[in-house]
N, C-alpha and C positions, 0 to 999 in steps of 0.2 A: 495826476502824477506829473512831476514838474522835473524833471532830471537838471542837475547843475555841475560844471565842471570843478575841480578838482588839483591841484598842484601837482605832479609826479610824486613831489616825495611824501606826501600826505596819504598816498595809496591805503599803508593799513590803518587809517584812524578812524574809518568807517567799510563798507562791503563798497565796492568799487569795480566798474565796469573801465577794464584797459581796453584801449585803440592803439592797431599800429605799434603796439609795443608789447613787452613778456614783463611778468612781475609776480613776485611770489606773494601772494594773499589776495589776487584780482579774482572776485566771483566769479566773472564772467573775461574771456578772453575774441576777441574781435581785430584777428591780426592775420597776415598773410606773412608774416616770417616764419620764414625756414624753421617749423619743428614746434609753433605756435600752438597751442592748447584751445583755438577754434572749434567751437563742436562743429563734426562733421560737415550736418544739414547747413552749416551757414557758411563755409568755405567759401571763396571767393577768389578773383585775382586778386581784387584791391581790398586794404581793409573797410575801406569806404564801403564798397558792395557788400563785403558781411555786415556793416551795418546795418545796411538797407534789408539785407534780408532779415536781418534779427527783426526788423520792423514788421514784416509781416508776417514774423513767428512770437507774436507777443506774448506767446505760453512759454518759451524758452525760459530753462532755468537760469536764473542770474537776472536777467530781464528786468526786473522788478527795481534793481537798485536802482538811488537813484542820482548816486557822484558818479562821474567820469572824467578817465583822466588819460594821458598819453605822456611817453618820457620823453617827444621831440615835437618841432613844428615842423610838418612839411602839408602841402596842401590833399595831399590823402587821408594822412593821417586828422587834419583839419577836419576834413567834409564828414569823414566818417564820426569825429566829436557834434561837429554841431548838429548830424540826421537826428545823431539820438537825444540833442537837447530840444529840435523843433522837427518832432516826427512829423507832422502832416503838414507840412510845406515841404518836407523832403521828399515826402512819398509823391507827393504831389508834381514834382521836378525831381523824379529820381532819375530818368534818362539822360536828362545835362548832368546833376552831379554823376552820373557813374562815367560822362565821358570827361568831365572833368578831374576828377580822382585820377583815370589812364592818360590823360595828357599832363598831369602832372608827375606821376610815378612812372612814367612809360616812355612820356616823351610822344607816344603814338595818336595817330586820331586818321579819322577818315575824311579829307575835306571837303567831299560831298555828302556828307550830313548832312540833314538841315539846321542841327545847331553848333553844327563845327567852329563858326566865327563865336559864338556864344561863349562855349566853352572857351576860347583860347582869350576873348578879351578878360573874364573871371578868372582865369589862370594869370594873366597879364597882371590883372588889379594885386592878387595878391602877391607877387611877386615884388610889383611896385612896392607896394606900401610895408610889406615885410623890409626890401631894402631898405626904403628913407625913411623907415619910424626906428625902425630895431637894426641888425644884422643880417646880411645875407644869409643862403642855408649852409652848415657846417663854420661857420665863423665866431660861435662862443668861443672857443679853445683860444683864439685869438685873444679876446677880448678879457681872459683868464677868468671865466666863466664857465657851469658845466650847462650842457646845454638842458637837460631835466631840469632846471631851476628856471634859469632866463628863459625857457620856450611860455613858462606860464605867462609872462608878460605880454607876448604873442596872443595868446588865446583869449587873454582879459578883452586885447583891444579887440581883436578881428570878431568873436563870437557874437557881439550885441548890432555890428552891423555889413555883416557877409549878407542878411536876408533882403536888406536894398538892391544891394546888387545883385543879386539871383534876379528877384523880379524884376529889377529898372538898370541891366546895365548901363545906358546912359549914365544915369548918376553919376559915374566913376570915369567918364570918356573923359578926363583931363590927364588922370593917372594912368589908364590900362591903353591908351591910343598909342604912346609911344612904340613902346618893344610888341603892341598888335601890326602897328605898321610895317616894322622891321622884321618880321616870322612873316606875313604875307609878301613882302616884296621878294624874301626866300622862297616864297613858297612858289611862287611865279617861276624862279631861274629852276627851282626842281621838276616843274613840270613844263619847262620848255625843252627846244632843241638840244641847249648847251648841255644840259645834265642827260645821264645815261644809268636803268639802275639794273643791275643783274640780282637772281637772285640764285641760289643754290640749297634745294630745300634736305638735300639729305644730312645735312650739316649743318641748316640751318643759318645760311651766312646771306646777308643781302650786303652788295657790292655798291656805292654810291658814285659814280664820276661825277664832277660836279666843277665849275673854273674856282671859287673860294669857297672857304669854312662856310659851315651858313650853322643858324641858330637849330638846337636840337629839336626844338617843335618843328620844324622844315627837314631837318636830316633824316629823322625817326621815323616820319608819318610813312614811305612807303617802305620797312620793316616792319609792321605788324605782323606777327605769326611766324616768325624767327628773331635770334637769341645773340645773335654776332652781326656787327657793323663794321667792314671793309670802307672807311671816306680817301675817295683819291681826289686831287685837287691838282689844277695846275702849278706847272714848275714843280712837278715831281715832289707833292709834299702829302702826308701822308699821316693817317691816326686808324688804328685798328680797337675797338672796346666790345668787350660784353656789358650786355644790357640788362640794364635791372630787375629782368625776368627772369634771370637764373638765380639773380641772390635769392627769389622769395619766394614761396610754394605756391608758383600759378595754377590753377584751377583748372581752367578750360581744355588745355590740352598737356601731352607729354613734351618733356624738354631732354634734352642731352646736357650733362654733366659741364662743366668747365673746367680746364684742361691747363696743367700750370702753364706759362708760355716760354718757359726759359728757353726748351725746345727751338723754338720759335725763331728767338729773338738772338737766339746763337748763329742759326742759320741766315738770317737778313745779315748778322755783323761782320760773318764769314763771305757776305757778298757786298756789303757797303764801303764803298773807297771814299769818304766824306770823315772827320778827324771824331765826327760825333756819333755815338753809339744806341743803338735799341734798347731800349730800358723798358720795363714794365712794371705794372703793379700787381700784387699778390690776388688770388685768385677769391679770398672773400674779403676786397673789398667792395662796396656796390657798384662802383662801374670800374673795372679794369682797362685800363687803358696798354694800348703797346705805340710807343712811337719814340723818334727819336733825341735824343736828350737833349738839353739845354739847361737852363736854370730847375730846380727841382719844383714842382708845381705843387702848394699846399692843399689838402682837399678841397677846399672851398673853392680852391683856379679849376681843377679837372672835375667837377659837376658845374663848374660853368660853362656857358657855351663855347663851339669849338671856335667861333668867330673873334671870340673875347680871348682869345692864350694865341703863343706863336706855335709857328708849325712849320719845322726846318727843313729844306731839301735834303733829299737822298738823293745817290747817285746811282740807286734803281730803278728802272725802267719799271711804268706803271704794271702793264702786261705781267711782266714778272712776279713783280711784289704779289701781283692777284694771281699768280701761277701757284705761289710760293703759300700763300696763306691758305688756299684751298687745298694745297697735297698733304700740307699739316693736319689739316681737321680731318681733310678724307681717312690720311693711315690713322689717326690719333680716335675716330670714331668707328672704324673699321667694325669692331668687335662690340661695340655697345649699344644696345637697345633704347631709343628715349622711352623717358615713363616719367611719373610724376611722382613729387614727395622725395628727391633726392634728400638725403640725412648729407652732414658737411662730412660726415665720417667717410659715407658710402660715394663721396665727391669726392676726398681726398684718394681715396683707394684706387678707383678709376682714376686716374690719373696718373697715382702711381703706378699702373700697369700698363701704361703706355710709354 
């Protein structure tokens, strides 16, 4: 059985096994969104990981087909396509792609793994070469493309040779060295003196001090197993985001709701003497961002890194802000139990009860 991918919009012209995405006539669904048609037994954080398991539920109905297809490129949704087009080299490296899938969808990793650098240089590559061959991620709309069409182009190129570089990253040190060097040099100032990280686990919020923005594979890695990122930065500059563990039905543990911020962002404005206002983003998009305004950032600017966009002083004192952002969540979580499988309904509700 030889499994082949598949165009998005091709989905119903044969039985079709979707990744990472939702799709009416997909046999088989293998996705970690919110509200996703995953059977059970394969749930996963990442949809990547339900791939992996579906691999060693080969009795799984659906299972059999043998197109697959995804409506977007990002490197989860990626891993999770090509496990199932080269199951036993996946099964066989399924511990790097499943930490690869989470440092790309998550941002997260542990840097004393042993194949931490591994993962992050194959996250690197693709990233590379996704920029300078095609577009960055979220930049079809740009380019007046939708991205279910143009992502197939992605998949043509990267599926016949992601399997080099799994086994030989080398190969690829020309392309993934740069922005590896860059996430390591972060990663160094994260775990030296100059950085400081708090965490606050009833809410779920880890606190980052830190002298500059630094790249989200450095900022993320010490949040794992919480849902909210507090980054303070010197000269009082400042970005607050929920993490893209609340847009999608995490697995492993329960999570608390996300909470609109307007709240929030009232109270900073009623304390900010600076001409420039709080603004934020709407609570499904995948990563909510709250900081202060400037030019309007397109998606594609706020899923890049914080290092890459500006970041304006306030004329709040750090201590504060981090006083201010945790009394919010403390009263705003007060009443709510985490659990898992939030519905956007039962997210919107909450919230609106607060």
């Amino acid at each position: 059985m030889v499994r082949y991918f598949v165009p998005f919009q091709q989905l119903r012209r044969q039985p079709t096994i979707v990744v990472d995405s939702t799709g009416l006539g997909a046999v088989l669904t293998l996705a970690h969104w919110r509200g996703a048609a995953t059977p059970a037994a394969l749930r996963d954080d990442t949809s990547a990981g339900s791939a992996l398991r579906a691999l060693h539920a080969p009795a799984t109905p659906g299972l059999q087909v043998l197109a697959v297809t995804a409506n977007h490129f990002d490197i989860d949704g990626f891993v999770g396509v090509w496990a199932l087009l080269n199951p036993a080299l996946a099964l066989r490296h399924e511990t790097l792609l499943r930490l690869v899938a989470v440092l790309g969808d998550f941002r997260e990793i542990d840097w004393q793994h042993p194949l931490a650098d591994q993962a992050l240089q194959l996250v690197c590559w693709l990233n590379a070469e996704e920029r300078d061959r095609f577009y960055e991620p979220f930049g079809a709309p740009a380019r007046r493309r939708r991205e279910d069409e143009a992502s197939a182009e992605k998949f043509a190129w990267f599926l016949p040779r992601f399997a080099e570089l799994l086994e030989n990253p080398a190969a690829g040190r020309t392309v993934w060295e740069p922005e590896f060097a860059r996430v390591k040099a972060a990663v160094a100032v994260l775990q030296s003196p100059a950085t400081t990280v708090r965490r606050y686990p009833k809410i779920g919020l880890t606190v980052v001090r830190t002298p500059e923005p630094l790249p989200y594979y450095a900022l993320f890695s010490p949040s794992s197993g919480t849902d909210l990122v507090l980054s303070l930065y010197d000269g009082q500059r400042y970005e607050f985001e929920y993490k893209y563990t609340t847009w999608i039905d995490l697995e492993s543990r329960p999570t608390l709701p996300r909470l609109p911020l307007d709240g929030l962002a009232a109270r900073l404005n009623a304390l900010e003497q600076t001409p420039r206002r709080w603004t934020h983003d709407g609570i499904t998009d995948t990563g909510p961002l709250l900081r202060l305004s400037g030019r309007t950032l397109s998606k594609a600017q706020r899923y890049a890194d914080p290092d890459q966009r500006p970041i304006y002083a306030s004329s709040i004192a750090p201590a504060e802000l981090e006083r201010e952002v945790v009394a919010f969540f403390a009263a705003g979580y007060a009443d709510i139990k985490p659990r898992r499988y939030w519905s956007w309904a039962e997210i919107r509700a909450a919230g609106g009860a607060v």
